[in-house]
MIBA-347111 format. One record per residue (C-alpha): x, y, z; residue in one letter; residue number from 0; chain. Coordinates in nm, 3 decimals. Example, Ala and Ser with C-alpha at 12.3 -4.5 7.8 and 13.67 -1.06 7.14 Angstrom:
+---------+---------+---------+--------+-----+--------+
:       u :       v :       w : residu : num : chaine :
+---------+---------+---------+--------+-----+--------+
:   1.230 :  -0.450 :   0.780 :      A :   0 :      A :
:   1.367 :  -0.106 :   0.714 :      S :   1 :      A :
+---------+---------+---------+--------+-----+--------+
This chain:
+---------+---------+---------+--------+-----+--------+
:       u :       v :       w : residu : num : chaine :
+---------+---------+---------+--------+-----+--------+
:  17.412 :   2.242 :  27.943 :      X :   0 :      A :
:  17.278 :   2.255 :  27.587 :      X :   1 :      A :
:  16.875 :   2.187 :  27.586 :      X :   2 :      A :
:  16.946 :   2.058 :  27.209 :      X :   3 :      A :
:  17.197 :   1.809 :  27.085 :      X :   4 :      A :
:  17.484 :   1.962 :  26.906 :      X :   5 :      A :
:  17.731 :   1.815 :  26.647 :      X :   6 :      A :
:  18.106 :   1.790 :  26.772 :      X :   7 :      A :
:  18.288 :   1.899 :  26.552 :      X :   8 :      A :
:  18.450 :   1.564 :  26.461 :      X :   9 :      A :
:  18.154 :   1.456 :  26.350 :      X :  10 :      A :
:  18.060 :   1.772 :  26.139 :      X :  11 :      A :
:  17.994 :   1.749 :  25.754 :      X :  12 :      A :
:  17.877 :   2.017 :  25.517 :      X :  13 :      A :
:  17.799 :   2.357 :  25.587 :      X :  14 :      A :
:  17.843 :   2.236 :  25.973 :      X :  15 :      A :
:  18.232 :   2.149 :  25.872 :      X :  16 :      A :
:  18.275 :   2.458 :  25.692 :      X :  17 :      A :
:  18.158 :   2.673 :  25.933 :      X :  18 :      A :
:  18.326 :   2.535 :  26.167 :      X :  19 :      A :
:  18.691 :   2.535 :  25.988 :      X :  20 :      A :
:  18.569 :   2.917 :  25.969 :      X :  21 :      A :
:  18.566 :   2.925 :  26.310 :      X :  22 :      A :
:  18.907 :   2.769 :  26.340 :      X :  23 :      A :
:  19.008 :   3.038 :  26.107 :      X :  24 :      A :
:  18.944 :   3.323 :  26.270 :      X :  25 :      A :
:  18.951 :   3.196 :  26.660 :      X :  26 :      A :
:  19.150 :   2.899 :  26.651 :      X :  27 :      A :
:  18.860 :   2.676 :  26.786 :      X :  28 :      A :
:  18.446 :   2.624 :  26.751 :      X :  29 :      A :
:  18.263 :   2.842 :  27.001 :      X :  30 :      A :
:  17.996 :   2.729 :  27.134 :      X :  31 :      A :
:  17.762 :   2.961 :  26.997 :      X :  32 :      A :
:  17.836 :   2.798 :  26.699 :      X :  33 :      A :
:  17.775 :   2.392 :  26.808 :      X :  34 :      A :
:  17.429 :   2.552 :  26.961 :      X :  35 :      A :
:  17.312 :   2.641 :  26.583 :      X :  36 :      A :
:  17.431 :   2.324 :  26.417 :      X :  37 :      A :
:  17.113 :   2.182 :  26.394 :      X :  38 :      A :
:  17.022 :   2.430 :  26.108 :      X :  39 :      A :
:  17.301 :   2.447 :  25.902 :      X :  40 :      A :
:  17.161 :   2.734 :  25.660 :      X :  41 :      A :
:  17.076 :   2.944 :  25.950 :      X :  42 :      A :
:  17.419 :   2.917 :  26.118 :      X :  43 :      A :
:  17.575 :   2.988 :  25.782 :      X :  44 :      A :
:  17.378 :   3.331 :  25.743 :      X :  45 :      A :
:  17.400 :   3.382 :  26.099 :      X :  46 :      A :
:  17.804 :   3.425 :  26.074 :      X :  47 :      A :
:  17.802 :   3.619 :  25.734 :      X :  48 :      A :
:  17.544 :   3.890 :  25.902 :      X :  49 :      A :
:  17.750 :   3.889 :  26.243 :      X :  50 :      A :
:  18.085 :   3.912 :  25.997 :      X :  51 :      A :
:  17.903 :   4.204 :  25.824 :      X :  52 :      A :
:  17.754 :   4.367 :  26.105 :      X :  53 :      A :
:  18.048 :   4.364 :  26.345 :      X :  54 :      A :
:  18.366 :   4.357 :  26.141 :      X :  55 :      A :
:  18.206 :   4.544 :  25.835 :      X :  56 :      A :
:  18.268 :   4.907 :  25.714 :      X :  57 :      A :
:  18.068 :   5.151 :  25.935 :      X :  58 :      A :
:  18.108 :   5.501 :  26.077 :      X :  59 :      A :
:  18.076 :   5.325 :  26.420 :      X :  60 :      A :
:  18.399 :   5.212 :  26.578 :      X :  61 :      A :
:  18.413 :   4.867 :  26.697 :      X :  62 :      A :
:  18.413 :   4.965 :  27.005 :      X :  63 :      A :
:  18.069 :   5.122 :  26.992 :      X :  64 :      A :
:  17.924 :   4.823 :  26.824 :      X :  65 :      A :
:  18.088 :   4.568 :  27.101 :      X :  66 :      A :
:  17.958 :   4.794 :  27.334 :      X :  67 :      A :
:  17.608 :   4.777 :  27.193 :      X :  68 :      A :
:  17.640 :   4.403 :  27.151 :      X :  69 :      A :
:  17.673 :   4.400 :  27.573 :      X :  70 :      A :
:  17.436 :   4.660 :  27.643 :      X :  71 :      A :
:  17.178 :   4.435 :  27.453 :      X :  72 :      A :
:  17.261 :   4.136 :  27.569 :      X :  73 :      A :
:  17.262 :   4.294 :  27.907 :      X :  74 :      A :
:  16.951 :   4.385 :  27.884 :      X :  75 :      A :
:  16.857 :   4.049 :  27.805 :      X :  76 :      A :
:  17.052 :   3.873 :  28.083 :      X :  77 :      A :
:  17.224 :   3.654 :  27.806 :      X :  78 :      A :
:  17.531 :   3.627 :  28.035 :      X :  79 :      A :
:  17.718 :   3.418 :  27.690 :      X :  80 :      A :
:  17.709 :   3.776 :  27.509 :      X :  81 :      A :
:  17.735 :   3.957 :  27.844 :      X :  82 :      A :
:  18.066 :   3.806 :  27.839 :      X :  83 :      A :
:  18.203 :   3.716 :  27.502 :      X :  84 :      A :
:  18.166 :   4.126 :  27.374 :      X :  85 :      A :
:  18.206 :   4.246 :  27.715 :      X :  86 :      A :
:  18.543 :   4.118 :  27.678 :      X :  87 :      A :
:  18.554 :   4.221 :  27.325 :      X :  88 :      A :
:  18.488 :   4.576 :  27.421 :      X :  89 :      A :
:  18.768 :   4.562 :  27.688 :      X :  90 :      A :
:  18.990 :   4.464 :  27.363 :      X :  91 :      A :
:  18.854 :   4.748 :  27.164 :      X :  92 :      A :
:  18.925 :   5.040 :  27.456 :      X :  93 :      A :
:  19.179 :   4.891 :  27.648 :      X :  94 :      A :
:  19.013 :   4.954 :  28.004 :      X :  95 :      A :
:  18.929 :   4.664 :  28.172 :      X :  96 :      A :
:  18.745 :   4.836 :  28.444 :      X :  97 :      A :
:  18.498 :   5.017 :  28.154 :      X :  98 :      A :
:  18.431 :   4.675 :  28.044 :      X :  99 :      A :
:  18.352 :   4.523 :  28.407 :      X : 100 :      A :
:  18.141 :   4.868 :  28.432 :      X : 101 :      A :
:  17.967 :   4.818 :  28.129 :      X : 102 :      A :
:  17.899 :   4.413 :  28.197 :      X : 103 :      A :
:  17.707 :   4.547 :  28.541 :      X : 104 :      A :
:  17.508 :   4.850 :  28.415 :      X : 105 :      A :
:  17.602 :   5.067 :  28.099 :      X : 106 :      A :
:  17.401 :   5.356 :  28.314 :      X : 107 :      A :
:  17.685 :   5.339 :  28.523 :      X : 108 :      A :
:  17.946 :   5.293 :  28.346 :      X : 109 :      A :
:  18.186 :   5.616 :  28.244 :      X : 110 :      A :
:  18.110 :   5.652 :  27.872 :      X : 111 :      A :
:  18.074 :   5.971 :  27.656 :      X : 112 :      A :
:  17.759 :   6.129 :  27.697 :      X : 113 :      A :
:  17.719 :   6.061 :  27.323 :      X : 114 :      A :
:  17.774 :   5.642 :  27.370 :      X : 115 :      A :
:  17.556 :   5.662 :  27.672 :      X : 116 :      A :
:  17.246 :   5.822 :  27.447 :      X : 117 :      A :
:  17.361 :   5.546 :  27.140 :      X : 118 :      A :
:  17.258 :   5.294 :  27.486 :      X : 119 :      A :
:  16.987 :   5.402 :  27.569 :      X : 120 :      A :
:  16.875 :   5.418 :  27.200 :      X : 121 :      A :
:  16.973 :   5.021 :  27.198 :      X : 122 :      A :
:  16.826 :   5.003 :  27.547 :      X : 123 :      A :
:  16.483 :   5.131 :  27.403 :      X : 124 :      A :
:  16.508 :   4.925 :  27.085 :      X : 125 :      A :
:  16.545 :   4.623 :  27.277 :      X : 126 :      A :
:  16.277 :   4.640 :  27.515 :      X : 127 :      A :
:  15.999 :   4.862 :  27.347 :      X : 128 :      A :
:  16.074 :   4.817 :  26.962 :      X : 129 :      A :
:  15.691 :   4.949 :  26.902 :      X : 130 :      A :
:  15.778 :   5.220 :  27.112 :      X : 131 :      A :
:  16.039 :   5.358 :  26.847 :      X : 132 :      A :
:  15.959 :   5.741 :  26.719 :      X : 133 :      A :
:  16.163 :   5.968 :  26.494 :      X : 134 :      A :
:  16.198 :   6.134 :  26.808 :      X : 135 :      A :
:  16.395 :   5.868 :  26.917 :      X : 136 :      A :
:  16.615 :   5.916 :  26.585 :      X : 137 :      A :
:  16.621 :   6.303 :  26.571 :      X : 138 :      A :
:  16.824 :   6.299 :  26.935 :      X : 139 :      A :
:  17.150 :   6.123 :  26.789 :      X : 140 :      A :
:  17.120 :   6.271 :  26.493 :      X : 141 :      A :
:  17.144 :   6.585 :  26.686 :      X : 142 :      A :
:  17.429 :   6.498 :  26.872 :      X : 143 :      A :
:  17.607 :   6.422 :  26.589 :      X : 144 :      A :
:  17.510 :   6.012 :  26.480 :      X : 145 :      A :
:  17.470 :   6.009 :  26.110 :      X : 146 :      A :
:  17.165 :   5.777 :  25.978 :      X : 147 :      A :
:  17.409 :   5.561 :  25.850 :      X : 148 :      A :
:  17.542 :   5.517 :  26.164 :      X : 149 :      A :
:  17.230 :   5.493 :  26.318 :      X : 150 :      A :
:  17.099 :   5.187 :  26.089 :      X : 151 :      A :
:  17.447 :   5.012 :  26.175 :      X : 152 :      A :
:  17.350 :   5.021 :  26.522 :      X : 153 :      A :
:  16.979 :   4.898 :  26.460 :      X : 154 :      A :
:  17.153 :   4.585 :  26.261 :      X : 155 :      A :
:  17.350 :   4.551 :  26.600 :      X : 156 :      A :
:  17.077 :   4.588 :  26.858 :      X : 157 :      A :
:  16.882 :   4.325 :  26.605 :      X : 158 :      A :
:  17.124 :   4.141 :  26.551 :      X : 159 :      A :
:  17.145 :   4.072 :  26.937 :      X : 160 :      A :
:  16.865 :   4.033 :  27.011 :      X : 161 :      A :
:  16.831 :   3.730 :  26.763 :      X : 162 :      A :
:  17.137 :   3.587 :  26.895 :      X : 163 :      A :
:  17.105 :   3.682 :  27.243 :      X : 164 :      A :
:  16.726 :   3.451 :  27.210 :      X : 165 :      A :
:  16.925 :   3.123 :  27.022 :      X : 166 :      A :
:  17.202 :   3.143 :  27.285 :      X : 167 :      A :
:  16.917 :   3.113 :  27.571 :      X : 168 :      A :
:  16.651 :   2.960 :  27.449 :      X : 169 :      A :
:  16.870 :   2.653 :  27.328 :      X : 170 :      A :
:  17.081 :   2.655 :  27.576 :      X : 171 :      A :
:  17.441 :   2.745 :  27.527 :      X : 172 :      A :
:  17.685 :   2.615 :  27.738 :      X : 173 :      A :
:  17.980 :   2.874 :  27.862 :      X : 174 :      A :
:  18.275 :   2.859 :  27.724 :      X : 175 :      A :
:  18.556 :   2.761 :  27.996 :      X : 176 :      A :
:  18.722 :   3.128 :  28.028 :      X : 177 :      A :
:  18.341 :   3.273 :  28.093 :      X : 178 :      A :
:  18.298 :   3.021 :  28.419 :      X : 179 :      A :
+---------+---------+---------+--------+-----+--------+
C-alpha cells in the first residue's frame, strides 16, 4: 500500500492529467509508478521524458540490453515493482521467457553473452559502489567491444534506476495486479 496519498486519476488536473493521458497513450492505463509521483507534478513530468529518452531513445544498446539493465539494477535493489515491470519487458525484447525468469532471480546465473554479463556487472558495480568506479572499470567493455557512447547510455540506465527503483520503495508503490 502507498505510504503517500496519490491522486486517482479522476481527480487529476494539470501536469498530473497530462501525464496521465500520456500514460493512457502509450499503455492504455496509469501505472502505478506514475500515481506514486503525483505529488510532485514537475518531477513526474521530467521523470517520464528522461525514462522516454533513456529507454526508448536512439542508442547503440538494444532494448533489450537496457531492459535488462533496468532488472539487474533494480535487482540489486530488491525493488520487486522494476524487478517485474522490465523483467517482463526484457522477456518482450528476447522472446525467452525462461531468460527473463533467470534474469529476475540472479543475472549471474542467467545464460547471457559473456559480453551482457560484463555490461551487469558494470551496472552491478555502479549500483552498489558508485565511488568505487575506475577507468578500469570502463577500459574492460570498451575492450570487449562497448563503445563510450554506449557505455554513458548504460550509466543513464543504471542511474536512472536507481532513482526510480528509491521513489518506487521509499513511497511505497503498490503492485500492479498482473505483478501479484
Amino acid at each position: 500500500m502507498a505510504y503517500i496519498n496519490t491522486i486517482d486519476p479522476d481527480h487529476a488536473e494539470g501536469i498530473v492529467k497530462q501525464e496521465y493521458e500520456k500514460g493512457i497513450h502509450r499503455a492504455g492505463r496509469v501505472y502505478n509508478i506514475l500515481k506514486i509521483m503525483s505529488q510532485s507534478p514537475a518531477a513526474l513530468k521530467d521523470a517520464m521524458r528522461m525514462y522516454l529518452t533513456i529507454m526508448h531513445g536512439a542508442s547503440e544498446l538494444s532494448r533489450a540490453q537496457r531492459e535488462m539493465i533496468a532488472t539487474v539494477v533494480s535487482q540489486v535493489n530488491h525493488c520487486k515493482y522494476w524487478i517485474e515491470a522490465h523483467g517482463d519487458d526484457f522477456r518482450d525484447e528476447v522472446g525467452n521467457k525462461e531468460l527473463a525468469t533467470q534474469l529476475k532471480k540472479d543475472w549471474k546465473k542467467a545464460d547471457l553473452s559473456a559480453e551482457d554479463k560484463a555490461l551487469c556487472a558494470w551496472a552491478e558495480k555502479l549500483t552498489l559502489s558508485p565511488g568505487d568506479m575506475q577507468k578500469l572499470d570502463i577500459d574492460a567493455l570498451t575492450g570487449i567491444g562497448f563503445s563510450e557512447d554506449a557505455i554513458s547510455d548504460a550509466a543513464q540506465v543504471v542511474s536512472y534506476f536507481n532513482y526510480i527503483n528509491r521513489i518506487a520503495e521509499g513511497l511505497g508503490v503498490d503492485l500492479e495486479n498482473e505483478m501479484k
